[in-house]
C-alpha positions in Angstrom: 19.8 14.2 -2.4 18.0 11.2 -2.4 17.4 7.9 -0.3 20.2 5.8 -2.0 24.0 7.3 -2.8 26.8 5.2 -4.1 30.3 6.5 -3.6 33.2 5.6 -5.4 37.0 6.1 -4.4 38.9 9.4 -6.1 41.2 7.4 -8.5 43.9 9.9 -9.0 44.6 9.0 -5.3 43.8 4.8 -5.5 46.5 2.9 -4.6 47.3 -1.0 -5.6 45.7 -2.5 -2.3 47.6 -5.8 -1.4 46.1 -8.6 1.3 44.5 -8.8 4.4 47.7 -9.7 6.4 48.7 -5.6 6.0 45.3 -4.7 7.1 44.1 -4.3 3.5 41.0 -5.1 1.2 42.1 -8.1 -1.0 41.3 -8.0 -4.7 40.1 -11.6 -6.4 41.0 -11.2 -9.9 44.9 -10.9 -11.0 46.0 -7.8 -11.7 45.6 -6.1 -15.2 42.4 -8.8 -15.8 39.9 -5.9 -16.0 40.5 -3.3 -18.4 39.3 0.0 -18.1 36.2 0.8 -20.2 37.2 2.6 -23.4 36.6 6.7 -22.4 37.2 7.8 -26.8 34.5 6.0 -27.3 31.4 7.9 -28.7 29.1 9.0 -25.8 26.1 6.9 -25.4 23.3 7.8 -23.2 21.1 5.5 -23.2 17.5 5.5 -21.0 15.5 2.3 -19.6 11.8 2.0 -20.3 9.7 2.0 -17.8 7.7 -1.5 -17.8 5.4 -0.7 -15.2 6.4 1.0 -12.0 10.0 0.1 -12.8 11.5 3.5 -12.0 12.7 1.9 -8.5 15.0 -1.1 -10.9 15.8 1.6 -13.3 17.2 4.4 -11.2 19.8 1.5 -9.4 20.4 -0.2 -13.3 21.9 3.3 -14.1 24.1 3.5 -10.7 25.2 0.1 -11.0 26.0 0.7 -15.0 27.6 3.8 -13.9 30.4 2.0 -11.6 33.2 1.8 -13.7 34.7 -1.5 -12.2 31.4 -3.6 -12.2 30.5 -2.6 -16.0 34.1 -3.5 -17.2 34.1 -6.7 -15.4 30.7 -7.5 -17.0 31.5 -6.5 -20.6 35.1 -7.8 -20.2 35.0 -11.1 -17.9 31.7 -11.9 -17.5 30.8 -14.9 -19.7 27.3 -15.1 -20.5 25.6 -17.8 -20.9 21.8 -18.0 -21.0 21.1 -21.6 -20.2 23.3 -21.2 -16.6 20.3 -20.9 -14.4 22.9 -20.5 -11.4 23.8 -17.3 -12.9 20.0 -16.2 -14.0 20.3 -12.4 -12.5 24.0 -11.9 -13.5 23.3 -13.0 -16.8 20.4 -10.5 -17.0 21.9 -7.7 -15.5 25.0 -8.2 -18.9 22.6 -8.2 -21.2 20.7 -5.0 -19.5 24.8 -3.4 -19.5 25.2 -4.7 -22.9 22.7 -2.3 -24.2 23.2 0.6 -22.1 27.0 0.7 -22.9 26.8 -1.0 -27.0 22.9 -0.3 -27.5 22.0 1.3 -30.9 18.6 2.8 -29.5 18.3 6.1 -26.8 16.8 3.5 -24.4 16.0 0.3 -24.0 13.3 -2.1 -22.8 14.5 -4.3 -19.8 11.9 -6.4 -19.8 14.3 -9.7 -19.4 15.9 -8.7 -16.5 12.4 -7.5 -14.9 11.3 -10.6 -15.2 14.0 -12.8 -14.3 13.8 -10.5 -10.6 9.9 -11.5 -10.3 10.8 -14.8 -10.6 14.0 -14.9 -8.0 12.5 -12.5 -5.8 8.4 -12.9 -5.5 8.5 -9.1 -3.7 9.4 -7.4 -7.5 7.0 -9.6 -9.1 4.4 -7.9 -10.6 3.7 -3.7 -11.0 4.2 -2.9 -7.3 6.3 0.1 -6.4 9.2 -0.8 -4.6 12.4 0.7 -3.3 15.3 0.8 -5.0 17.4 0.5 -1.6 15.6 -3.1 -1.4 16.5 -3.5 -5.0 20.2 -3.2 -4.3 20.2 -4.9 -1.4 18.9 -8.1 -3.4 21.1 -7.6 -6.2 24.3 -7.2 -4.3 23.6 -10.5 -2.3 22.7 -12.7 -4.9 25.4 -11.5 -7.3 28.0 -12.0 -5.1 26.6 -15.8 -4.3 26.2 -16.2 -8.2 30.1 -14.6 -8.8 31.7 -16.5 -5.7 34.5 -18.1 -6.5 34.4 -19.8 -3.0 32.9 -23.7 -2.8 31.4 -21.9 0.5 28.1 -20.6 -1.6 26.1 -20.0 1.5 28.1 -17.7 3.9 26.9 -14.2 3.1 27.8 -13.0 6.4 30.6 -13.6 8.8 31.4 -12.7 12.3 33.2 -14.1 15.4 30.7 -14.5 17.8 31.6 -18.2 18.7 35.7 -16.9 19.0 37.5 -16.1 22.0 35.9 -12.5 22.0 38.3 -11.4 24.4 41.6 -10.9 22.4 41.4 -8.1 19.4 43.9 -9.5 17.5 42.7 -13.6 17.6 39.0 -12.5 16.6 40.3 -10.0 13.8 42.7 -12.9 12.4 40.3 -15.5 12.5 37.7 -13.1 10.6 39.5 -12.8 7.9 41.0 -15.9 7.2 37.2 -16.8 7.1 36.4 -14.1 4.8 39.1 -14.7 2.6 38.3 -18.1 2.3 34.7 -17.5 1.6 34.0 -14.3 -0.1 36.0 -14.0 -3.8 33.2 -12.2 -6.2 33.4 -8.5 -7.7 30.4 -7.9 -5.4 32.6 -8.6 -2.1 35.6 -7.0 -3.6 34.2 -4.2 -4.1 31.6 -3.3 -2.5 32.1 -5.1 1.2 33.6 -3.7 4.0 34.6 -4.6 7.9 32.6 -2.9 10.8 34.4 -3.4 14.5 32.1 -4.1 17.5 33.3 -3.1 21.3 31.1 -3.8 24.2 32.6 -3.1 27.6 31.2 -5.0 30.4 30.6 -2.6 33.7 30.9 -5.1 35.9 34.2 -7.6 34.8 35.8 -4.5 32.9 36.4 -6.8 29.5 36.5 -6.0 26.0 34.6 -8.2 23.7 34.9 -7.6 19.8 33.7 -8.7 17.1 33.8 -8.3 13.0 31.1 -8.3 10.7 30.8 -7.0 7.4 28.4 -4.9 5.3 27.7 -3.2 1.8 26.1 -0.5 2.6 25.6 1.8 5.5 22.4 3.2 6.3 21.7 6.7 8.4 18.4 7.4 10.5 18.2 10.9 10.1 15.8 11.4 12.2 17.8 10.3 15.4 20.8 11.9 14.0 19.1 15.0 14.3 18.2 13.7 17.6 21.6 12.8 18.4 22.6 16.1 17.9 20.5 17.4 20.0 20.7 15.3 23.0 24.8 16.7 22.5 23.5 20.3 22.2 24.8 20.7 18.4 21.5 22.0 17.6 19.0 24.0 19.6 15.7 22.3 18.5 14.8 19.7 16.6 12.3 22.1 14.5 13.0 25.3 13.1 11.3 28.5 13.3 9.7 27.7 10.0 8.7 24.2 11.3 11.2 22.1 8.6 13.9 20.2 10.3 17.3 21.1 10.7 19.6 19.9 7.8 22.2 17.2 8.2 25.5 16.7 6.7 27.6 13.3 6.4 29.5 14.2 9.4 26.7 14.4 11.5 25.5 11.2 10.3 29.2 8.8 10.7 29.5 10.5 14.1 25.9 9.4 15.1 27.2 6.0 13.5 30.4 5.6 15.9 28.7 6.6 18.9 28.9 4.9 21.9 25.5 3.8 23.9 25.0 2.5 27.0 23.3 -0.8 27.6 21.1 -0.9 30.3 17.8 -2.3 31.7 16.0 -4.4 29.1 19.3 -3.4 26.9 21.8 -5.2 29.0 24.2 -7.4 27.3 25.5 -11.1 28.2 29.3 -11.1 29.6 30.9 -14.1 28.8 33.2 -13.1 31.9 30.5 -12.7 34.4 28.3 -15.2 33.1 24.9 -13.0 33.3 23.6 -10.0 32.0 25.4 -7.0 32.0 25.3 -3.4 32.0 27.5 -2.0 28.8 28.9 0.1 26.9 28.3 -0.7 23.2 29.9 1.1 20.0 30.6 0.4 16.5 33.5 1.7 14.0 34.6 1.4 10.2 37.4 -1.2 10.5 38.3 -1.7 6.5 36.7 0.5 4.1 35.4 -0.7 0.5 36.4 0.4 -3.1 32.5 1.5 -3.7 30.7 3.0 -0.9 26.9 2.7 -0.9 25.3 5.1 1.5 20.9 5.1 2.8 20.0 8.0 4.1 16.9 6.6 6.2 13.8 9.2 6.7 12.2 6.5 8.3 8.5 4.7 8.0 6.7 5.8 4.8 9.7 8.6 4.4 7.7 11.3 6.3 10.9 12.7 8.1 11.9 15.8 6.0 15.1 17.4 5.9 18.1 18.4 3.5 21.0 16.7 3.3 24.0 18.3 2.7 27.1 16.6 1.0 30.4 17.4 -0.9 31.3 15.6 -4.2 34.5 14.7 -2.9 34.6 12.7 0.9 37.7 12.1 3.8 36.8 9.3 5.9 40.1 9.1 7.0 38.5 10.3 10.8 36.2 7.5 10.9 38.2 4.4 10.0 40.1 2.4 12.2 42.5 1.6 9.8 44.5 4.9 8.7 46.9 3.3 6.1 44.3 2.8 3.3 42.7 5.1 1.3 39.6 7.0 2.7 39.6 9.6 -0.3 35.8 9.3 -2.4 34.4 11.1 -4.6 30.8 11.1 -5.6 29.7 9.7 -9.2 26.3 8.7 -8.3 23.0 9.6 -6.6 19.0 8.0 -6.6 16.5 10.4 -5.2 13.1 10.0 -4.4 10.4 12.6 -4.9 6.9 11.7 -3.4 5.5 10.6 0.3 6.8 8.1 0.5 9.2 4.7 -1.0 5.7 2.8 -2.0 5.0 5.8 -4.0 6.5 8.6 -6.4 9.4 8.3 -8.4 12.6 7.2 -8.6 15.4 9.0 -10.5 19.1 8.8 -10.7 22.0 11.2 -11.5 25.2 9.9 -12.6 28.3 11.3 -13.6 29.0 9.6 -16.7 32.6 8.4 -17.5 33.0 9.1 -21.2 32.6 13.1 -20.6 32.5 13.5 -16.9 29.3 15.5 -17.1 26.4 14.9 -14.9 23.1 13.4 -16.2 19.7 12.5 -15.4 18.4 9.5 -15.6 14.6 9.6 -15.7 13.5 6.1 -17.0 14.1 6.4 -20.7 14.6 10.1 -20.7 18.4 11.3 -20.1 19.1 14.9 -19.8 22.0 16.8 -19.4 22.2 18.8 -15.6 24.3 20.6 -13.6 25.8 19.0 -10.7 24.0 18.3 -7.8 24.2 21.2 -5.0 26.4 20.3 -2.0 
């Protein structure tokens, strides 16, 4: 439905997730530290003003307020304190949380937080239109340096690429005995997850691997369509009426975990043969996270048009690598785009809201009751 869709897990089927040692996602905070948000309380729907091509900011404010886990911990744990320039977007972001979730008014002004964003990121300063995939993109990042436990404020990413690349389970250890030691926010906790990287050299037959991880995953659908047409699971890439053909979620995780082959000007170094290599290259979900945040990518200026087509409820359970944790989601929240492109339009957002468990729409400071979103 839209070009941004966070996912979170079913939680009648969560289960307490322990350490990395049994191949698991590691929680930071002690257990029972973040209570659950209050669901008798009286139902507030509250909008955010738009302050000048701000439907991009709002659309993501309302999917980030919307995650159960990352409100409670700001209303909860969070201590504010407005003279902690260190914190300067966390700090906005509870105050913009504050309102939506204690506010007195039907919406409120964020003009705080707006401008705390100009000032940390020149590219939202000002009335330009942006995307709110950019938006989140930012936000997660420089929450989770802000929120970071660790001393080690400046590792964002990690991977193995200077480890002995040739044994699984030496690169995989040594991965997460770095992320462990660097990564201890909400953000990382959970929204991160591992991706697993495989090339296989033609020439020397070994396996190099590698860990990396992410917070979001982003789908071209425009090669997936392409994907599945080059594996005859379509007939044309244009139908009849001259639309394109729809794509599901399978489609796109299956384009994802492909495997490609690396030749010509694609050719990949062996650290075996010492040279450039021909190679076989593929990715796969290793660990997944608590909150999945999917981009559905139509590409330059968003001109690719097609429908995609989604359940509420999600098994990824095909597509990890590890099979013992949980892979059940369920969808609680949607941004969708309606105009030619990201640098113009509008932004909305639909959210399921806790309290009720009713769908809404969140159009700046109007929010209306809907049904759900079609599958």
């Amino acid at each position: 439905m839209g070009c941004e869709s966070p996912i979170r897990k079913d939680k009648t089927k969560l289960k307490k997730i322990k350490s990395f040692d049994d191949r698991e996602k590691i929680e930071f905070y002690e257990k029972g530290t973040i209570k659950p948000l209050d669901r008798k309380q009286t139902l507030k729907l509250i909008g955010l003003e738009n302050i000048g091509a701000t439907c991009y900011m709002n659309a993501a404010l309302q999917c980030l307020s919307n995650t159960d886990k990352l409100t409670s911990y700001f209303l909860h744990r969070f201590k504010y304190d407005k003279n902690d320039d260190s914190k300067k977007i966390s700090n906005n972001l509870y105050i913009v949380l504050y309102h939506l979730w204690k506010g007195e008014k039907n919406y409120y002004k964020p003009s705080k937080f707006k401008k705390a964003l100009s000032e940390e990121n020149p590219l939202f300063s000002g009335v330009n239109a942006n995307d709110s995939k950019d938006l989140l993109n930012f936000l997660l990042e420089r929450l989770h340096l802000e929120l970071n436990k660790s001393s080690n404020q400046n590792i964002t990413q990690i991977n193995a690429q200077n480890l002995n690349q040739s044994n699984e389970e030496v690169v995989k250890q040594n991965f997460f005995k770095a992320f462990k030691k660097n990564h201890k926010s909400i953000i990382s906790d959970l929204f991160y997850f591992t991706i697993e990287t495989k090339s296989i050299c033609y020439g020397c037959q070994c396996i190099k691997y590698n860990f990396q991880i992410n917070y979001f995953l982003e789908f071209p659908l425009e090669q997936v369509n392409y994907y599945r047409y080059q594996n005859a699971k379509i007939k044309s890439l244009v139908n009849l009426d001259g639309s394109n053909p729809d794509v599901n979620l399978d489609d796109c995780f299956e384009y994802y975990q492909k495997l490609d082959k690396m030749t010509g000007q694609n050719q990949m170094y062996c650290n075996f043969c010492n040279h450039l290599c021909d190679s076989i290259y593929g990715t796969s979900l290793y660990i997944l996270p608590e909150i999945l945040i999917i981009n559905l990518n139509r590409g330059k200026n968003a001109v690719y048009k097609c429908n995609v087509r989604f359940q509420e409820k999600l098994n990824l359970s095909k597509y990890v690598t590890i099979k013992s944790i949980n892979t059940n989601y369920i969808l609680y929240a949607v941004i969708c785009h309606i105009g030619p492109s990201s640098m113009s339009g509008h932004f909305v957002a639909y959210c399921r809201n806790r309290i009720d468990d009713k769908w809404y729409l969140y159009n700046d400071s109007i929010v209306a009751l809907c049904k759900k979103p079609k599958e």
